[in-house]
py3Dmol code that shows the C-alpha trace and the ligand (Angstrom):
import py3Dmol

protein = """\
ATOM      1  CA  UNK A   1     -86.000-202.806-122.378  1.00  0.00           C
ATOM      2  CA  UNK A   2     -86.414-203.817-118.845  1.00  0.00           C
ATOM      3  CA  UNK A   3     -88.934-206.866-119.487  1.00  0.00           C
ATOM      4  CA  UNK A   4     -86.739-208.258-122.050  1.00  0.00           C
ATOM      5  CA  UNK A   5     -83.572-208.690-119.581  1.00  0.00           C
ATOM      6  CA  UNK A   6     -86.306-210.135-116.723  1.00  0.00           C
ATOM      7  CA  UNK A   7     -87.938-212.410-119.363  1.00  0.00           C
ATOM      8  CA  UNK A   8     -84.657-213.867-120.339  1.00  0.00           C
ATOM      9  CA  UNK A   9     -83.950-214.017-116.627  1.00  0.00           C
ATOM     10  CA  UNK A  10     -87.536-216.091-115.851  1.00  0.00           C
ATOM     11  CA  UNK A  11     -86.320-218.212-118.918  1.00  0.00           C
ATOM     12  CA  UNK A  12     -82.657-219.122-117.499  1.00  0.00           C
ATOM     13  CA  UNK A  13     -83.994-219.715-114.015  1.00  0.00           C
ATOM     14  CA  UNK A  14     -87.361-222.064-115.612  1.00  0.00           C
ATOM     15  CA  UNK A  15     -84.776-224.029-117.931  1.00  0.00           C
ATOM     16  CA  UNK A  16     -82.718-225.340-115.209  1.00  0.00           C
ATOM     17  CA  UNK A  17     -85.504-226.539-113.091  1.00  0.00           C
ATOM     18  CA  UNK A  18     -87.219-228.435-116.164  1.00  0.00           C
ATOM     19  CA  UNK A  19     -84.754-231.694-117.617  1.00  0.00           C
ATOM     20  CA  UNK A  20     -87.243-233.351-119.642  1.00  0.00           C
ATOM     21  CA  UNK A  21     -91.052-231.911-121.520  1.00  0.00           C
ATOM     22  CA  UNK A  22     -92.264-229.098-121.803  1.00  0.00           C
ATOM     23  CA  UNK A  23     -93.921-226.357-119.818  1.00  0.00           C
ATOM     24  CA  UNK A  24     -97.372-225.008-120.717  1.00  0.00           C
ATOM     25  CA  UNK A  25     -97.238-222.491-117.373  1.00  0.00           C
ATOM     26  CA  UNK A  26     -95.084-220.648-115.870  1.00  0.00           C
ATOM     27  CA  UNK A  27     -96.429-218.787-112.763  1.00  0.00           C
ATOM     28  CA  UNK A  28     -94.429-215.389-111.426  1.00  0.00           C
ATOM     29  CA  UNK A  29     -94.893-213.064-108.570  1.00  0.00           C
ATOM     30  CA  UNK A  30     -93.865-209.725-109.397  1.00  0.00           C
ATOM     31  CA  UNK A  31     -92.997-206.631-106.638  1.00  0.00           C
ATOM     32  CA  UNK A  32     -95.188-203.266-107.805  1.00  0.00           C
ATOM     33  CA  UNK A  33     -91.720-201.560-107.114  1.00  0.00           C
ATOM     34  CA  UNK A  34     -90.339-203.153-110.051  1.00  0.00           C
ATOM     35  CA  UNK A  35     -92.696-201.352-112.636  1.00  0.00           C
ATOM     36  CA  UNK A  36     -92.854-204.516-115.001  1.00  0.00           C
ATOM     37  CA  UNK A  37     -95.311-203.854-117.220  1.00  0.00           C
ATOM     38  CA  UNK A  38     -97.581-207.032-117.677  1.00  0.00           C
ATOM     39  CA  UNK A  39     -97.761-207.272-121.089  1.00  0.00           C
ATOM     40  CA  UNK A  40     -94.491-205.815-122.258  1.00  0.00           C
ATOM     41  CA  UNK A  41     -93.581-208.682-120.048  1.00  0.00           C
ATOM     42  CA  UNK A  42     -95.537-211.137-121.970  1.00  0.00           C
ATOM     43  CA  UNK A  43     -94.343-210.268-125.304  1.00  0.00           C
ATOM     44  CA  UNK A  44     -90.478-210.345-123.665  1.00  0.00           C
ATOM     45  CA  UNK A  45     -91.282-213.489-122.586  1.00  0.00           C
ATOM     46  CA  UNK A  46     -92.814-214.977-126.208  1.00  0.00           C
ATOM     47  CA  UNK A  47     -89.475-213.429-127.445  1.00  0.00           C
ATOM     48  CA  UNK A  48     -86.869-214.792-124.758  1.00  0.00           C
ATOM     49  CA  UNK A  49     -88.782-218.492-124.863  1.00  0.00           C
ATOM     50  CA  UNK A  50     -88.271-218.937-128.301  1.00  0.00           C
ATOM     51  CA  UNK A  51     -86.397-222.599-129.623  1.00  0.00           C
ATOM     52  CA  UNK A  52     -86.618-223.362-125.502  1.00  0.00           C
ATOM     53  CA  UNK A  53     -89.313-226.456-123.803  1.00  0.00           C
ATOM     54  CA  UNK A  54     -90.772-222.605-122.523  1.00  0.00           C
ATOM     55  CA  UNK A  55     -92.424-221.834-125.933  1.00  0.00           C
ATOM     56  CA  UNK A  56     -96.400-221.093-126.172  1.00  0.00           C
ATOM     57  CA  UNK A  57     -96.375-220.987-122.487  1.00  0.00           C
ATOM     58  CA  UNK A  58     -98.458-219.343-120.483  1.00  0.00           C
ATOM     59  CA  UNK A  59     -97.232-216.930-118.612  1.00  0.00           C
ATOM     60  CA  UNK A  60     -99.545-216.082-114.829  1.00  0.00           C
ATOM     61  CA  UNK A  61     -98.383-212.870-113.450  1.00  0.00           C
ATOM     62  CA  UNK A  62     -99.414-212.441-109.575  1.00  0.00           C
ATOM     63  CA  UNK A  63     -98.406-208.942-107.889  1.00  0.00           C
ATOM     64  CA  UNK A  64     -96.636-208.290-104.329  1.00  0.00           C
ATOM     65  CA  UNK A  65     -97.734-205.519-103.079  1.00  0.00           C
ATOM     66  CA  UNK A  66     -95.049-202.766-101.920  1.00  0.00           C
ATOM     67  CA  UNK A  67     -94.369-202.589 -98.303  1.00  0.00           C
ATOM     68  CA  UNK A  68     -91.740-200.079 -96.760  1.00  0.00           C
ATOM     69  CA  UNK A  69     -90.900-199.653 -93.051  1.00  0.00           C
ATOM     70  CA  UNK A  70     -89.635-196.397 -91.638  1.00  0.00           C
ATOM     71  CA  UNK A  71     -85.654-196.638 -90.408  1.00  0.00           C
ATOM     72  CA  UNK A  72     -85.540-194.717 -87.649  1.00  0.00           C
ATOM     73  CA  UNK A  73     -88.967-195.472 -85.587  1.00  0.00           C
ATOM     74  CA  UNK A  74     -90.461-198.321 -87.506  1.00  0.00           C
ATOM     75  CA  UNK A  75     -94.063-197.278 -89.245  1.00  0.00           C
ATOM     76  CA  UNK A  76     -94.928-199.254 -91.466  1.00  0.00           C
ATOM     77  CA  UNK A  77     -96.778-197.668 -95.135  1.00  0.00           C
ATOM     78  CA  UNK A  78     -96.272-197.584 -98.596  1.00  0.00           C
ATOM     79  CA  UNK A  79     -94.537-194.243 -98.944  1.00  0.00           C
ATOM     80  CA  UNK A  80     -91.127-193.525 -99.039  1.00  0.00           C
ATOM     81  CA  UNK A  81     -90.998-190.755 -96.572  1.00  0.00           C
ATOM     82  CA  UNK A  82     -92.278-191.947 -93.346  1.00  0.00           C
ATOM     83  CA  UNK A  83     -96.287-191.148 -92.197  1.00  0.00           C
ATOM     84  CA  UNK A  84     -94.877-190.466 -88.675  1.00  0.00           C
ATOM     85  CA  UNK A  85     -90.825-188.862 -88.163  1.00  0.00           C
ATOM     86  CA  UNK A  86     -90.665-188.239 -92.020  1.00  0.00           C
ATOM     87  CA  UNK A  87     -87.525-190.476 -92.130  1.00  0.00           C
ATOM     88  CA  UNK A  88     -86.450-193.082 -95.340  1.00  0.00           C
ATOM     89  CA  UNK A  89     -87.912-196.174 -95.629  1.00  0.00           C
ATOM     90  CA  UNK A  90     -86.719-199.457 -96.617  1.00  0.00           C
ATOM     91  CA  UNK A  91     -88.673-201.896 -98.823  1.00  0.00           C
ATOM     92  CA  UNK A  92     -89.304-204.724 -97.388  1.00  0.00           C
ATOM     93  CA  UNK A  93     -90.960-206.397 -99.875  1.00  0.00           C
ATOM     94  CA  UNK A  94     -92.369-205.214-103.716  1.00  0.00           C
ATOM     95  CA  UNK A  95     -88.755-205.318-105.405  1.00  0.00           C
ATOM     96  CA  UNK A  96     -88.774-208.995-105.655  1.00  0.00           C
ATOM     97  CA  UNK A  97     -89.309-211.468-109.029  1.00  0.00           C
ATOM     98  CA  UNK A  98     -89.999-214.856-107.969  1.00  0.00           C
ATOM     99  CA  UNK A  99     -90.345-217.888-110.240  1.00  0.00           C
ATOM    100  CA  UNK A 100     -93.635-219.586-108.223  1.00  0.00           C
ATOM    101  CA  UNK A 101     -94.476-222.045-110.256  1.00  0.00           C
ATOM    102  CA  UNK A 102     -94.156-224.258-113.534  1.00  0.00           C
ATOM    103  CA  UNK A 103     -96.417-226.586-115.051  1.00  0.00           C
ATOM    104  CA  UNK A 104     -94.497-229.093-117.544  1.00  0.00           C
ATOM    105  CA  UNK A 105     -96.161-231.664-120.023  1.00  0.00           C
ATOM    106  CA  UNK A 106     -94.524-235.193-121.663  1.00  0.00           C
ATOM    107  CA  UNK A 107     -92.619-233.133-124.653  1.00  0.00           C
ATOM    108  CA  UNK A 108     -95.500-236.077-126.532  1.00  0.00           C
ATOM    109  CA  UNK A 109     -98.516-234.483-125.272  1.00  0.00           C
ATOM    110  CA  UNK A 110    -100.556-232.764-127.389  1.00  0.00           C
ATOM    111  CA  UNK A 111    -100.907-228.746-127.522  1.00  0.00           C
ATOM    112  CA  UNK A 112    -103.479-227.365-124.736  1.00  0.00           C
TER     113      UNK A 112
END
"""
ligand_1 = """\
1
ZN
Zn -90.553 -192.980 -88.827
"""
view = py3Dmol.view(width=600, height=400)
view.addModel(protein, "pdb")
view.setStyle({"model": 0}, {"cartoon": {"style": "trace"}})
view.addModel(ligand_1, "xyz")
view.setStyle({"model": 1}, {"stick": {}})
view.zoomTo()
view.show()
C-alpha cells in the first residue's frame, strides 16, 4: 500500500524535528500527481504513528495542484501531451509530499 510507506515516511521525517512532547497536528501538502488517497492516508498514518509522540494526531492534508510545462516550446497546462506542439511535459510541481507543519504540546498537557 502506497499510503502506508508515505505515512511511515511523514512519521520518520515529524520524529526528528520533535525532541520533547507531543504533537496534536501534523500539517502536509500533497501533489495531485501522487494519487494519495486522503483517507487511506489517514488510517496509514493512525497505523505508522502508533507507540510514537505522533499518536491521536491530527493529520491536515492541503493539495498542490499539478502543473506540467511543455519541453520543447514551453506551454504551460495540466496535460501531459502539450496544448500547443503536442510534445512531453515535465511536472513541475504536483509530485511533491511536504511536511508543512507540526503542532507539539508539553507531553503533560491534557488530550485536545
Ligand atoms: Zn509545446
Amino acid at each position: 500500500m502506497h499510503e502506508l510507506s508515505v505515512a511511515l515516511g511523514i512519521v520518520d521525517a515529524a520524529l526528528e524535528k520533535v525532541k520533547d512532547g507531543r504533537v496534536v497536528e501534523v500539517a502536509l501538502a500533497v501533489g495531485e500527481l501522487t494519487h494519495i488517497n486522503g483517507e487511506q492516508l489517514a488510517l496509514a498514518f493512525e497505523v505508522a504513528s502508533r507507540g510514537t509522540p505522533l499518536e491521536g494526531a491530527r493529520l491536515k492534508v492541503r493539495r498542490i495542484e499539478a502543473r506540467l510545462r511543455c519541453v520543447r516550446c514551453g506551454w504551460q497546462g495540466e496535460s501531459f501531451t502539450c496544448g500547443r506542439c503536442g510534445s512531453a511535459m515535465e511536472v513541475l510541481q504536483g509530485e511533491e509530499i511536504l511536511l508543512e507543519r507540526l503542532r507539539v504540546v508539553e507531553e503533560d498537557a491534557p488530550r485536545e
